[in-house]
C-alpha positions in Angstrom: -14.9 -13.0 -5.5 -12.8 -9.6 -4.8 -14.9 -6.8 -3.3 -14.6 -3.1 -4.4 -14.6 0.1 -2.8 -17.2 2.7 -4.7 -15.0 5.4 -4.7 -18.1 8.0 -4.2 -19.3 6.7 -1.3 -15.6 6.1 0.3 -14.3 9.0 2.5 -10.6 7.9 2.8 -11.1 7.5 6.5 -9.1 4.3 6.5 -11.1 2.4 8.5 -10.9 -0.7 6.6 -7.0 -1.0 5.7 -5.7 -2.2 8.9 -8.8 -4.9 9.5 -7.4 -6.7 6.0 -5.9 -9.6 7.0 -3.8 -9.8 3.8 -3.1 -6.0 3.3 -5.2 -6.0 0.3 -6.2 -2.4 1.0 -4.3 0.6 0.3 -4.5 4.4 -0.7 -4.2 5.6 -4.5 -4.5 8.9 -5.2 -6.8 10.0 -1.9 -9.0 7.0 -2.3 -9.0 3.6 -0.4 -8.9 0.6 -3.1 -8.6 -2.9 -2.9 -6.6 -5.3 -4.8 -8.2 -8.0 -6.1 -5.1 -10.1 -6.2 -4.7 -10.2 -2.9 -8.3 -10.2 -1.4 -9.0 -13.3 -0.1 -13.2 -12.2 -0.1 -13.4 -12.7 3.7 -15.7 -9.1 4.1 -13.7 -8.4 7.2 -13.6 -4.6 5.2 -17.6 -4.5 4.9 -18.2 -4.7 8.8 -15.9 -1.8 9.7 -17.1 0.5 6.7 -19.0 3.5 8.2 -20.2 4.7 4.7 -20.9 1.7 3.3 -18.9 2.0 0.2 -17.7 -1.8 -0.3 -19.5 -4.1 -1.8 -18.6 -7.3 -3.2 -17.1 -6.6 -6.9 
């Protein structure tokens, strides 16, 4: 299962991008997402998110 980035609780600090170990996440339009393609569900992204905005989709 993918996990999501709640784009209201996400700040576009970028925290999380460079912890994906597949490049999953990228920025769109001011806002972090995640592909769901490519996630490979490892939560690596959850640890490092200080706002707590990604959950599992």
């Amino acid at each position: 299962m993918a996990y999501k980035i709640e784009k209201s609780a996400c700040v576009n600090c970028g925290t999380c991008e460079p912890d994906c170990p597949v490049g999953a996440i990228s920025e769109v339009d001011n806002a972090r997402v995640i592909d769901e393609a490519t996630c490979i569900s490892c939560g690596t992204c959850v640890g490092v998110c200080p706002t707590s905005a990604i959950s599992e989709a």
